[in-house]
C-alpha positions as CSV (number, residue, x, y, z in Angstrom):
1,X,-4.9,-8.7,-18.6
2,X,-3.8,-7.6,-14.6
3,X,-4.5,-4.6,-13.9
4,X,-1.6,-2.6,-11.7
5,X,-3.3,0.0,-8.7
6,X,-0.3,2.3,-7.5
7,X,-1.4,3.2,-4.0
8,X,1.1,6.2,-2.4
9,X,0.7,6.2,1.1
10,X,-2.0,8.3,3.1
11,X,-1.0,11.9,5.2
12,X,2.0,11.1,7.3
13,X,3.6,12.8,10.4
14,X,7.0,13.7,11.7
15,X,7.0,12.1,14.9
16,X,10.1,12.5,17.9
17,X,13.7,13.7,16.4
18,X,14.9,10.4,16.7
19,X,12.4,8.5,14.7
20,X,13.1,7.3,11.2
21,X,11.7,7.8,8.3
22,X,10.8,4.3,7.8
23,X,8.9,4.2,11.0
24,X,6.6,7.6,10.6
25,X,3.2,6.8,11.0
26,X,-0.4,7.9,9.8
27,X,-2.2,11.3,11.3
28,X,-5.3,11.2,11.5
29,X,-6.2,12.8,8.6
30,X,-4.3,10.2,6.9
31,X,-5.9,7.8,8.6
32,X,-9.6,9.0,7.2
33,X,-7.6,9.4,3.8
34,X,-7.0,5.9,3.9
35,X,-10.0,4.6,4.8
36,X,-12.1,6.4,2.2
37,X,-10.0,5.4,-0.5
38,X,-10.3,1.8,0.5
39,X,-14.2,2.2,0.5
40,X,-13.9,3.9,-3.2
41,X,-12.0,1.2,-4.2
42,X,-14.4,-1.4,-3.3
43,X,-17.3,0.6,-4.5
44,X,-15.6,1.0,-7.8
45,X,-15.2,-2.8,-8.0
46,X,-11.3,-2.2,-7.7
47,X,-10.4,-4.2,-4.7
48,X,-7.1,-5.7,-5.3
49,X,-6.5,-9.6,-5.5
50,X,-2.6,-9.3,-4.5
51,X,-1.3,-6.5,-2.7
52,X,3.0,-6.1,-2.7
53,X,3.9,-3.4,0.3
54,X,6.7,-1.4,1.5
55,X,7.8,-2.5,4.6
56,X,7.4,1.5,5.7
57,X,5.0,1.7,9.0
58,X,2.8,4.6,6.8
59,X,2.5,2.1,4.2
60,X,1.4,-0.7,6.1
61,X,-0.8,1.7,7.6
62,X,-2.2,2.7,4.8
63,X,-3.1,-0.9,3.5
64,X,-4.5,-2.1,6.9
65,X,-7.1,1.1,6.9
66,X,-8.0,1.0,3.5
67,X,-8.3,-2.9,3.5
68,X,-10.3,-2.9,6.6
69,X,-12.7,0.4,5.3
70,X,-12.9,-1.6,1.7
71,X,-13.4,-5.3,2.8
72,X,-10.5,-6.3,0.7
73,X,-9.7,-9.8,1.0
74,X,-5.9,-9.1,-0.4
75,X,-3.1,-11.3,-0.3
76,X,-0.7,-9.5,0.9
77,X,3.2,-9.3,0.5
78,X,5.4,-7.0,2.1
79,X,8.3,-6.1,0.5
80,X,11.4,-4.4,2.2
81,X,12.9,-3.1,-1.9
82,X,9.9,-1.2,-2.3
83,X,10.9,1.0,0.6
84,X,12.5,4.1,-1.5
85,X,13.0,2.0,-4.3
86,X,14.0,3.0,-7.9
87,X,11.7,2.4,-10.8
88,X,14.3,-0.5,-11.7
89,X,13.7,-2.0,-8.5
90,X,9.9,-1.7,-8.6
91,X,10.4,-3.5,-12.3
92,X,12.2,-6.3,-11.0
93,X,9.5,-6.6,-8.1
94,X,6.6,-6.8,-10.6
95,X,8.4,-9.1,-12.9
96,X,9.2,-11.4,-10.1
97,X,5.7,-11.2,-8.6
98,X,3.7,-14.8,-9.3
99,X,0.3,-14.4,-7.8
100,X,-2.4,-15.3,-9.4
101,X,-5.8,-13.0,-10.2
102,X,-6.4,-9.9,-12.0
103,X,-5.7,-6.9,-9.7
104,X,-2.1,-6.3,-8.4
105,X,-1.6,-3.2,-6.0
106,X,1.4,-1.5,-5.1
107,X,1.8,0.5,-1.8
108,X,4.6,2.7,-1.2
């Protein structure tokens, strides 16, 4: 059986009035947020095989901090429909997903 890891993305800031939301990025609290979750993960033996990621700047963010903090060794999709996307949507995405291993992880 695959086990699903929802991963919300970490603490994110409001940057300059004319940046979009799809382009906020981390603070620095987020940042450390990241990066300690991605250490749990590993410690727990949670690490995710296949990773599927919003094409969001936090999001990516989040994954590269965590991954880098956890070791992961993901494959890694990323996924411009998971960007504000319905449940619907995030159904299609997983049924349509065709990776291999155990572990998938969402990051949105």
């Amino acid at each position: 059986m695959k086990r699903l890891l929802i991963f919300r993305h970490a603490k994110s800031g409001w940057g300059a009035a004319d940046e979009s939301d799809h382009e906020r990025a981390l603070t620095p609290r987020g940042v450390d947020a990241a990066e300690t979750m991605g250490r749990f993960l590993s410690l727990a033996g949670q690490s995710p095989e296949s990773v599927i990621c919003s094409s969001a700047t936090r999001a990516k963010l989040t994954l590269r901090h965590a991954g880098e903090a956890g070791g992961w060794e993901s494959r890694v999709d990323f996924e411009p429909r998971l960007y504000l996307a319905e449940a619907h949507t995030v159904f299609e995405l997983l049924h349509e997903f065709t990776g291999d291993g155990k572990s998938l992880m969402l990051v949105g």
